[in-house]
C-alpha positions in Angstrom: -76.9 -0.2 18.3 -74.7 -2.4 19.5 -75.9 -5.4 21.8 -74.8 -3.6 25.4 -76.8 -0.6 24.7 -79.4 -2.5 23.7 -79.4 -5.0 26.9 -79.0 -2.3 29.0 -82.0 -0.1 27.4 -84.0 -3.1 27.9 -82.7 -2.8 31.3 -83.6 0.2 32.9 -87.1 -0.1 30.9 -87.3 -2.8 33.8 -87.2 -6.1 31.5 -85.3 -8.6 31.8 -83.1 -9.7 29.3 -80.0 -12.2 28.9 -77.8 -13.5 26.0 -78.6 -16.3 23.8 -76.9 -19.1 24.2 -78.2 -20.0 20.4 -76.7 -17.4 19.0 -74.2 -14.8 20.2 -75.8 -11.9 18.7 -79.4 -12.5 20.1 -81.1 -11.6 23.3 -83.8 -12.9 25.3 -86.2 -10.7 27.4 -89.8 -10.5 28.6 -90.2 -7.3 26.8 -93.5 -7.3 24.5 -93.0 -6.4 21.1 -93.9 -3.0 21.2 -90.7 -2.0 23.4 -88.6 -3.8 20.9 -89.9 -1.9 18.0 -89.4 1.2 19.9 -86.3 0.3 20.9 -85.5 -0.1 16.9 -87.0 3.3 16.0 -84.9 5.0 18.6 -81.9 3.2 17.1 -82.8 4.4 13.7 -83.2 7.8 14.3 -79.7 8.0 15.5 -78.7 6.0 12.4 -81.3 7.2 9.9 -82.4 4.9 6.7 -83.0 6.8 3.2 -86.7 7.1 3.5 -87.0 7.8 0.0 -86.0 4.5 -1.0 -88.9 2.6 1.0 -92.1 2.6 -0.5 -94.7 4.0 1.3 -96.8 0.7 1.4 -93.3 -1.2 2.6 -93.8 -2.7 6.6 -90.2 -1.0 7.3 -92.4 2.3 6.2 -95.4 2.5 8.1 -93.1 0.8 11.6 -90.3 3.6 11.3 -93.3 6.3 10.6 -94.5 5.7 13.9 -92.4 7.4 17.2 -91.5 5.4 19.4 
């Protein structure tokens, strides 16, 4: 996802959000983490990950098992 598409989900979820000025690739927003994670498992199922390859006790397992 590139970082338009993700500003603008974060967007019209009603958060705000604005660029970093640390870093260009970074956002800021008042969206709680949950929406962020969701925001990551929507991204991933349009860009899926071999799900073979993560162990099933791995973090990136049991967040992207979740649906968002």
């Amino acid at each position: 996802m590139n970082l338009s598409r993700c500003r603008s989900a974060l967007l019209h979820a009603g958060h705000r959000v604005s660029l970093s000025h640390a870093c260009k690739n970074a956002v800021k927003t008042d969206a709680p983490p949950g929406v962020i994670w969701d925001l990551m498992r929507c991204w991933e199922k349009m860009n899926p990950v071999k799900k073979e390859k993560l162990s099933q006790t791995s973090p990136a397992f049991k967040i992207l098992s979740s649906e968002p």
